[in-house]
Steps between C-alpha positions, in 0.01 A plus 500: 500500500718503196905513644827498314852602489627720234850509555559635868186576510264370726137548346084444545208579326240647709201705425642807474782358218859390581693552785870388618602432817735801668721359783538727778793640619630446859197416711254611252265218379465442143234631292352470178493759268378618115702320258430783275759698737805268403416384141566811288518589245155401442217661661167434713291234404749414200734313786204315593392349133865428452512309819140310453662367148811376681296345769310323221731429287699336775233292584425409173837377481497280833191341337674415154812316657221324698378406206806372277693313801141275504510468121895407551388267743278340273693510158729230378614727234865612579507825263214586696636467854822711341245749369308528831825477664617783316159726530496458908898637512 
């Protein structure tokens, strides 16, 4: 299950699309519920495409810095470590 935070926002992707997590007030448990509920202005199944690309773009992201601190690791160029320095900032 995909899970993120967006700000305050506690979220996960299940089946049905997004959903944050609601903290209950007083005694009441907390909950999840529709993401589409709290993320207006957009609408329906729009919050959940924006969400998916976030998710993946994230990801994406994580994978990349993987990627250049093992090149930086490996280089011996120093206006490459700067570069890669700079990129993972």
């Amino acid at each position: 299950m995909d899970t993120m935070t967006l700000g305050e926002l506690q979220l996960r992707k299940t089946e049905e699309g997004w959903q944050f997590l609601s903290e209950g007030l007083g005694n009441d448990p907390d909950r999840w519920c529709d993401a589409t509920d709290v993320l207006g202005p957009f609408g329906g199944s729009g919050v959940n495409d924006l969400l998916d690309e976030l998710a993946a773009a994230r990801a994406r992201n994580e994978q990349l810095s993987g990627v250049l601190q093992h090149i930086r690791g490996k280089s011996s160029c120093d206006d490459a470590w700067d570069l890669i320095d700079e990129t993972l900032q």
